[in-house]
C-alpha positions in Angstrom: 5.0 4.3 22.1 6.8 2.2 24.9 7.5 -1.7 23.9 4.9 -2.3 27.1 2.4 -0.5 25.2 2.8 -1.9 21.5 2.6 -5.2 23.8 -0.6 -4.1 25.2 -2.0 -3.3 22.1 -1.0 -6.4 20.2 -2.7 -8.7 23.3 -5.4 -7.0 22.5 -5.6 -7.3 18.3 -4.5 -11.1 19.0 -7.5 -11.5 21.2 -10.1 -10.3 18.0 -8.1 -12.8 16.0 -8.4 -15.8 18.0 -12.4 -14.7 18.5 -12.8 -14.6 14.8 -11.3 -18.7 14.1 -13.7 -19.4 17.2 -16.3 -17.9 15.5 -15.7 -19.4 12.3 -15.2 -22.8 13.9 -19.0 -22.7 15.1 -19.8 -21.6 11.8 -18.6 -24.4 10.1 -20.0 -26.7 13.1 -23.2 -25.7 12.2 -22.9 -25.7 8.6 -22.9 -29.7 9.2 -26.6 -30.1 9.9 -26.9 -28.6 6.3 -28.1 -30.9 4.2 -28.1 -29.4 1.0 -25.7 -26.3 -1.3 -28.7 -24.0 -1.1 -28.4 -21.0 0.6 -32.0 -20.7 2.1 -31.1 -24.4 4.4 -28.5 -21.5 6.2 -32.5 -20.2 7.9 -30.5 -16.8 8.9 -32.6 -14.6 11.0 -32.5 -10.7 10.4 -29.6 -10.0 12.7 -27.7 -12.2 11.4 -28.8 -11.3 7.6 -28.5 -7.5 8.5 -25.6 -7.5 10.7 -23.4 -9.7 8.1 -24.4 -7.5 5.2 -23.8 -4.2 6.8 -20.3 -5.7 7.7 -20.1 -7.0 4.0 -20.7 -4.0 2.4 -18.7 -1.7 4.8 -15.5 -2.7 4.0 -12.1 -1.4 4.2 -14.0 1.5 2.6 -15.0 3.0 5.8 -11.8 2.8 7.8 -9.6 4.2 4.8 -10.9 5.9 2.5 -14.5 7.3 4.0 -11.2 9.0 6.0 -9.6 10.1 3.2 -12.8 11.6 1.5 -13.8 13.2 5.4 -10.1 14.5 5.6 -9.3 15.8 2.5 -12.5 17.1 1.1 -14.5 17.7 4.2 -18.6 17.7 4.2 -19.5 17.4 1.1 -18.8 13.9 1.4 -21.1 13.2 3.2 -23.7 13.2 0.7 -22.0 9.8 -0.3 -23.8 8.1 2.4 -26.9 9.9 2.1 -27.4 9.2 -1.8 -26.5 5.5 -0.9 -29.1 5.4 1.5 -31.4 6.7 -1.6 -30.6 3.5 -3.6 -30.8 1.5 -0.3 -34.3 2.1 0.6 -35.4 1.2 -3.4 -33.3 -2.2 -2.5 -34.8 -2.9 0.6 -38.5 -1.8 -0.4 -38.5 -4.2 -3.6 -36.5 -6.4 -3.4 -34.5 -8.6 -0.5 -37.8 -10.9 -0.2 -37.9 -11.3 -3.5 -34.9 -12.5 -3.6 -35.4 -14.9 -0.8 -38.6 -16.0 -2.3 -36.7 -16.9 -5.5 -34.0 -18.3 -3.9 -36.0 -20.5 -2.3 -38.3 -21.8 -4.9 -35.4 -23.2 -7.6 -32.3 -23.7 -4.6 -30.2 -21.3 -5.5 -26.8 -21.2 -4.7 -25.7 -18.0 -6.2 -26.6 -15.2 -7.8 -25.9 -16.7 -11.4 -29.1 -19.5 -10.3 -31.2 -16.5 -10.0 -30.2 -14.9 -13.7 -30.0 -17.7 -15.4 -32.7 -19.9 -14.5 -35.2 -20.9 -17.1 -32.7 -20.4 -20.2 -31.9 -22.9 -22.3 -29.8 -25.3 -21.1 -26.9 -24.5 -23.4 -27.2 -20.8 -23.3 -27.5 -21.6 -19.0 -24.1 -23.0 -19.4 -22.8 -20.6 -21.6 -23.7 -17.5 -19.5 -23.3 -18.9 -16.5 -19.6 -19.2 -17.0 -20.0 -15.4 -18.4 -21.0 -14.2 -14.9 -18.7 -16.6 -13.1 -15.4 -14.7 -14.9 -17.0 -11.4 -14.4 -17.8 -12.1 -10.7 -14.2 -13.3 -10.4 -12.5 -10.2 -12.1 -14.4 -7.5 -10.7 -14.5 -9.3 -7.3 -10.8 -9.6 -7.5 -10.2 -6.2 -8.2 -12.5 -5.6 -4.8 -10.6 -7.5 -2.5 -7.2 -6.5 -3.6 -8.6 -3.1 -2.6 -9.0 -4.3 0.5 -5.5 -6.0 0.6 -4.4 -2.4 -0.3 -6.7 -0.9 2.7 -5.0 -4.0 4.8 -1.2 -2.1 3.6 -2.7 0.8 5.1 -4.0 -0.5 8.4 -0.6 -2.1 9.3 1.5 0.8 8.0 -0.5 3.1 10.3 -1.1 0.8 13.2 2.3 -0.8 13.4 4.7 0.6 10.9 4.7 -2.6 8.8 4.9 -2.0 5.4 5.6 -4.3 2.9 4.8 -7.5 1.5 5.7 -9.8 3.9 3.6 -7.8 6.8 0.2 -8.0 4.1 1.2 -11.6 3.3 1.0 -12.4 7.0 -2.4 -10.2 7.0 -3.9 -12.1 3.9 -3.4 -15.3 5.6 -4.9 -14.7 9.0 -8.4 -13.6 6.9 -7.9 -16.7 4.3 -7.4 -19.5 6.7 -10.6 -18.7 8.8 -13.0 -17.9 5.4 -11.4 -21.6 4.6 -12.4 -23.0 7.5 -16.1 -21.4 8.2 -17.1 -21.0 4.7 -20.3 -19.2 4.1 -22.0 -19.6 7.9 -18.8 -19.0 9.1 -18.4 -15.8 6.8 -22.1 -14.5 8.1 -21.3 -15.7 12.2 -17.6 -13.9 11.6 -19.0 -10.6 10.0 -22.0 -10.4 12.6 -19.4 -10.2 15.4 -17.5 -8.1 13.5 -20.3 -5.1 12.6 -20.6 -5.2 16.6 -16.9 -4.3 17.0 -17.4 -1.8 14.4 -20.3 -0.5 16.1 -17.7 0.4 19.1 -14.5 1.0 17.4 -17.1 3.9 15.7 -18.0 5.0 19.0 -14.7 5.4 20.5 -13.2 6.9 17.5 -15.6 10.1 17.8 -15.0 10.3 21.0 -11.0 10.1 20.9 -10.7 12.5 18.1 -13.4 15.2 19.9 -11.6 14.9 22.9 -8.0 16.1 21.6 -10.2 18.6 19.8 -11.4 20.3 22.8 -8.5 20.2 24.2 -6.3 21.9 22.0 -9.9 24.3 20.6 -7.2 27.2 19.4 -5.2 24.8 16.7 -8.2 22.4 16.0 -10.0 26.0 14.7 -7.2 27.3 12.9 -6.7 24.0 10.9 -10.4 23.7 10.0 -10.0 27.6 8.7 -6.8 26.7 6.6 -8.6 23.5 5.1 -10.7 26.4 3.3 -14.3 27.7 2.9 -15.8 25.0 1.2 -14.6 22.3 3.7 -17.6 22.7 6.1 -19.9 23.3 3.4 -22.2 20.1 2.2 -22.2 21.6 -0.9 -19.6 23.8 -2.2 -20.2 27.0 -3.2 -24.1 26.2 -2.9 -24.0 24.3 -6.3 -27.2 22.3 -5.9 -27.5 21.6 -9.0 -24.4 20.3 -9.9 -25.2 17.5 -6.9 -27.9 16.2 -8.0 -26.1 13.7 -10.7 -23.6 13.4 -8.4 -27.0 12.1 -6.1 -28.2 9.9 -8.3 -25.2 8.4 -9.6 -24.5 7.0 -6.0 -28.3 6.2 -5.1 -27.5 4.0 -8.9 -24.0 2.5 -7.6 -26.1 1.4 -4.1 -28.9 -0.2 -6.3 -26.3 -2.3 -8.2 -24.5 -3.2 -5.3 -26.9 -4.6 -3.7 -28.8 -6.7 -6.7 -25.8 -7.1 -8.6 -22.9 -7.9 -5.7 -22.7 -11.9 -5.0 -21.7 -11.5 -1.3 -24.7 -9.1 -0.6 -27.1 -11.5 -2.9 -26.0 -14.4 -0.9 -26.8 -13.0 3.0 -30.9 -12.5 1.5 -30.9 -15.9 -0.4 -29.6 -17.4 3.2 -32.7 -15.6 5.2 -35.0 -18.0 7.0 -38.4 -16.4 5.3 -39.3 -13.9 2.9 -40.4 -11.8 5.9 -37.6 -12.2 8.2 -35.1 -11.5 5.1 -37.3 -8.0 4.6 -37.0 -7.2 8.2 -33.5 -6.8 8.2 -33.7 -3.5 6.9 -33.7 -1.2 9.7 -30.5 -3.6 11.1 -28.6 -3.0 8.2 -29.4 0.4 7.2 -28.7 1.6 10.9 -25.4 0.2 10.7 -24.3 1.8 7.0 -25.5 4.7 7.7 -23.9 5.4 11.2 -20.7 4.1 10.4 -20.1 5.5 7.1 -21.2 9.0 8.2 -19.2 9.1 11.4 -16.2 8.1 9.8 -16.7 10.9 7.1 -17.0 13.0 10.3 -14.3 11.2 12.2 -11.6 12.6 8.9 -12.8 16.3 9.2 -12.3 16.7 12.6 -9.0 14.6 11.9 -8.2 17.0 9.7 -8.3 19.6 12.6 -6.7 17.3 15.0 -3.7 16.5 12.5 -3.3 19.0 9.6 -0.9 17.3 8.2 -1.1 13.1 7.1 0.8 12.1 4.6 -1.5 9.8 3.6 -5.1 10.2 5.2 -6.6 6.8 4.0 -4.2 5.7 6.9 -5.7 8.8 9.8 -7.4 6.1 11.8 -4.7 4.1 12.9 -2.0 6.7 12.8 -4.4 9.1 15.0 -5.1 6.1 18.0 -1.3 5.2 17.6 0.5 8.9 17.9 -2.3 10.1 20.4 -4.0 7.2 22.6 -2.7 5.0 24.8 -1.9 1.3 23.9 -5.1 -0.1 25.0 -7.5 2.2 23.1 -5.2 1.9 20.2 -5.4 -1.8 20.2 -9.3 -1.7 20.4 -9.0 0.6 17.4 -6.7 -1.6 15.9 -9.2 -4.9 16.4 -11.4 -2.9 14.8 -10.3 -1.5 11.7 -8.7 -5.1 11.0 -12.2 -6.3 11.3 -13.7 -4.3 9.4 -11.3 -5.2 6.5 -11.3 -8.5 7.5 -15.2 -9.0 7.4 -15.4 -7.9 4.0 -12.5 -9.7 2.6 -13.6 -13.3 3.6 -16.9 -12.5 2.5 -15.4 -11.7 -1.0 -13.1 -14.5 -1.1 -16.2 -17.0 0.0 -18.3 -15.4 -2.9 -15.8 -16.1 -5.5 -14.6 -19.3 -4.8 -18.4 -20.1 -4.5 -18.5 -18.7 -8.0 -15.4 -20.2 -9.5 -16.5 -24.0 -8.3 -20.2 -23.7 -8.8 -19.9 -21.1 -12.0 -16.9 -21.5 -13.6 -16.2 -25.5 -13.0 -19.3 -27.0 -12.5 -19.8 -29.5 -9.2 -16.8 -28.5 -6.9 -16.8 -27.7 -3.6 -21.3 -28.5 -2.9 -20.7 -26.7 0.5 -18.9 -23.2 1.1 -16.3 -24.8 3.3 -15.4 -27.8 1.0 -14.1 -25.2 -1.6 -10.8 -24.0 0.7 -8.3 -24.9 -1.7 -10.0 -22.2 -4.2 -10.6 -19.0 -1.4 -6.7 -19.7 -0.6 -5.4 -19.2 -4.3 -8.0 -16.5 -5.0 -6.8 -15.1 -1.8 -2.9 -15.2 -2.8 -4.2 -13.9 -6.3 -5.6 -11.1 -4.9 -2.7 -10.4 -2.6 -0.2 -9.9 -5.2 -1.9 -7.8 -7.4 -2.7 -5.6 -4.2 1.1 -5.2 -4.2 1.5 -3.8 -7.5 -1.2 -1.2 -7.0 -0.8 2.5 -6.5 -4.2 4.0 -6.3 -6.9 4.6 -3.1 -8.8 2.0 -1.8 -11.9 4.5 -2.9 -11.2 4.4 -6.7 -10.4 0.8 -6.3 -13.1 -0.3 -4.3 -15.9 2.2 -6.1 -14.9 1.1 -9.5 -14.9 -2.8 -9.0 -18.3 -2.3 -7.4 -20.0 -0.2 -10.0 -19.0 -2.1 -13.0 -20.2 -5.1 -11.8 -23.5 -4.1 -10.6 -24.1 -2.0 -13.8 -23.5 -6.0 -15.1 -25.9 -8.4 -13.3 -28.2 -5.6 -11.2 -30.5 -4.9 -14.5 -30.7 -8.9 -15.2 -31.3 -9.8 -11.9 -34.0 -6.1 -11.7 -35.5 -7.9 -14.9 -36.0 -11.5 -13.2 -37.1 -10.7 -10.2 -39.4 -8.2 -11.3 -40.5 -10.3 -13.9 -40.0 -7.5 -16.8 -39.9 -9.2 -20.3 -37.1 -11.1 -21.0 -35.2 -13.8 -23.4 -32.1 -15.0 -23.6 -30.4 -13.1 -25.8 -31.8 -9.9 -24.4 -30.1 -10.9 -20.9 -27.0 -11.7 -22.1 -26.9 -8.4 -24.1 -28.0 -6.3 -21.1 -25.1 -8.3 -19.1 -22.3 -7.2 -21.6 -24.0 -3.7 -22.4 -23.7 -2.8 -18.5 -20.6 -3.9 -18.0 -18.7 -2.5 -21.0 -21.1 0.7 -20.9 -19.8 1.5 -17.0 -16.0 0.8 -18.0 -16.3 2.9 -21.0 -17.9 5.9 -18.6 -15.2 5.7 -15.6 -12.4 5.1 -18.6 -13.4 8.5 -20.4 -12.9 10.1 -16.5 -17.0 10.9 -16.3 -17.5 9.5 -13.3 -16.8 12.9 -11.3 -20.0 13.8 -12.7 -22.0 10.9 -12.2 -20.6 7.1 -10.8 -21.1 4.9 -13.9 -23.0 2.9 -12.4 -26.3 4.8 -13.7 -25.5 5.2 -17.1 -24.8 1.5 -17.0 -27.7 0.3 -15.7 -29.8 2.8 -17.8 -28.5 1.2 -20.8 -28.7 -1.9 -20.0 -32.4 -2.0 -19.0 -32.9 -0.1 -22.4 -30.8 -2.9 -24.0 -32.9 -6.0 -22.4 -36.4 -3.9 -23.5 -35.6 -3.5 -26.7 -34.3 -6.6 -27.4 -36.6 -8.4 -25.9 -39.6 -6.8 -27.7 -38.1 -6.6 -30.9 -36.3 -9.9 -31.6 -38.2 -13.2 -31.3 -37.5 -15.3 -28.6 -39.3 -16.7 -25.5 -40.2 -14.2 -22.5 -38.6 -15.7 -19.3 -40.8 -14.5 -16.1 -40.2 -17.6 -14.7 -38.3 -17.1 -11.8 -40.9 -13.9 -10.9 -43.3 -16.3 -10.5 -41.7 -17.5 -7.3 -42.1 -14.1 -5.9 -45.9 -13.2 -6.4 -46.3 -14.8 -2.4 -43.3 -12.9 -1.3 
């Protein structure tokens, strides 16, 4: 590519940068006329609430390594999607005005007011700081996949590698979740889902264009990639997908109960009914993205039979085969798209870390800035000693935590019998249960998610029904309206 071009292409990434600090600016404007650290004074209405958390869960997942799977493994991979969107319509059927409701009712300001509320007041304290280290951990481990997705992206878009390129990365996305804190993290990711709306657009149609045009390679690649690359399920195996099914429809269950960053955008919804609506918004947007990028890597893999490292086929395709406009609306996008999960991330866990771990820091998102940027910098070097895919990366963090706080928070808001003890134990059980799973290499079978939350919600039950103690349906309560 020409120096006039990379120019081009940079004018046009700069411009999505500058558009995201504006965005966060207004975001933190508004957050003035908020009086109070609940989330439900935010008053989001569903495109907002839908928009943000389709651009919160997408991630640097969907520009990397949905590629990677598309690319390397071909259709079957996009079951993925479709057993998410089986744990998805559970969520969105039960559970997002409940949530709100609950919210609501008590103030929360996390997800850790929701689990704990009604304990005892030491064993609030006591577990709260529990779920404040866990958040923190498996949180971390989340964004420094993204970090690693953000390696990628410049490596593929630019040919920046190393750390001082990512460092440069980090900062843009920690400086504006600093300044916007949580409206600004819901204003910056509903502008961002829109660019990842088009950058999914033009992707398809870049990639089917060189297709067409070059039919006689495109076909002959697809035919080396093997007979099982076009087939949804391999070797007609149906039985063998169905754990692999409900593993994922589990993993989408606990990410959405169990994930602060998701809990957070439902808490913030102006009404129990608006908060609900959201659903066809933000199912829409999953769904489309996720599966066109799976289909974006197998026609990659036609296009370009031979990546060295396919996580990186997005930017490396718009770079060696589109001009320097295309590739820098491409480029605007995948950063977004990184970026948008990221600050949501680093605004959950510094939310977590002052409320959580400390106590009374930081009573609004954006007074907490000094935390995001050392969680950010955190997170940023241990990106840099990583090796793995974003996918493992990403999946795992995800899974163990919502195999930790999705059965308490399923328990709560349900209002299932419940004490103390049995809570704490279903917290720990989950957690450990899921590491144990993905550590003994099971989770090619079945994400550990399920097995985690199974056992979990069997730990809670039995505990609760067998060991004295008081049954908390408290918080439930708040929901019977809802």
């Amino acid at each position: 590519m020409s120096s006039r071009g990379i120019d081009l292409s940079v004018v046009v990434f700069a411009a999505t940068i500058a558009a995201t600090f504006a965005a966060a600016l207004i975001g933190r404007r508004h957050s003035r006329d908020i009086e109070s650290a609940a989330l439900s004074e935010h008053r989001l209405n569903k495109w907002l609430v839908g928009l943000s958390a389709g651009a919160t869960a997408n991630s640097g997942f969907v520009v990397t390594a949905v590629v990677g799977l598309g690319y390397t493994l071909g259709a079957h991979w996009v079951l993925l999607p479709l057993a998410w969107l089986l744990g998805d319509i559970v969520f969105w059927v039960f559970f997002p005005h409940r949530i709100n409701a609950a919210g609501r009712s008590i103030g929360a300001k996390t997800i850790t007011d929701l689990i704990t509320h009604g304990l005892s007041p030491r064993l609030q304290q006591q577990l709260t700081r529990v779920i404040g280290i866990c958040v923190i951990a498996c949180l971390g481990g989340y964004v420094a996949a993204q970090w690693l997705a953000g390696q990628k992206f410049l490596d593929g878009a630019f040919g920046i590698s190393g750390a001082a390129g990512l460092a440069a990365f980090a900062a843009v996305i920690v400086c504006y979740t600093a300044i916007g804190g949580f409206r600004g993290s819901v204003y910056v990711d509903s502008m961002q889902a829109v660019i990842r709306i088009g950058g999914t657009v033009l992707a398809l149609a870049a990639v089917a264009y060189v297709a067409i045009h070059n039919r006689t390679s495109f076909a002959q690649n697809l035919h080396a990639a093997g007979t099982s690359f076009l087939q949804i399920v391999p070797g007609h195996a149906y039985w063998a997908a169905i754990p692999f099914i409900l593993g994922f429809a589990a993993a989408a269950l606990g990410f959405e109960l169990g994930e602060p960053q998701m809990v957070s955008r439902y808490l913030a919804g102006a009404t129990p009914e608006e908060t609900r609506s959201a659903w066809v918004i933000y199912n829409f947007f999953v769904q489309f993205t996720w599966v066109s990028m799976t289909i974006f890597g197998m026609l990659l893999r036609g296009v370009m039979p031979a990546l060295a490292d396919p996580e990186a086929g997005l930017s490396v395709f718009f770079r060696v085969q589109t001009g320097p406009i295309l590739t820098g609306i491409i480029t605007a996008d995948v950063f977004a798209t990184i970026a948008a999960t990221s600050n949501s991330l680093l605004v959950a866990m510094a939310q977590s870390t002052a409320s959580d771990v400390f106590g009374k820091l930081g009573r609004r998102a954006e007074e907490n800035w000094p935390i995001t940027a050392v969680l950010g910098a955190a997170t940023m070097l241990v990106s840099l000693q990583l090796h793995g895919t974003v996918f493992n990366l990403a999946l795992t963090s995800v899974s163990i935590l919502g195999a930790a706080l999705a059965p308490a928070m399923l328990v709560r808001l349900l209002g299932w019998r419940s004490t103390g003890a049995s809570i704490t134990c279903s917290i720990a059980v989950g957690a450990t249960s899921a590491a144990a799973w993905h550590a003994l290499g099971l989770s090619s079978m079945m994400n550990e998610a399920a097995p985690g939350l199974i056992l979990a919600l069997t730990t809670n039950y039995l505990i609760s029904r067998y060991w004295s103690g008081s049954n908390h349906g408290v918080l439930a309560k708040a929901t019977s309206q809802a």
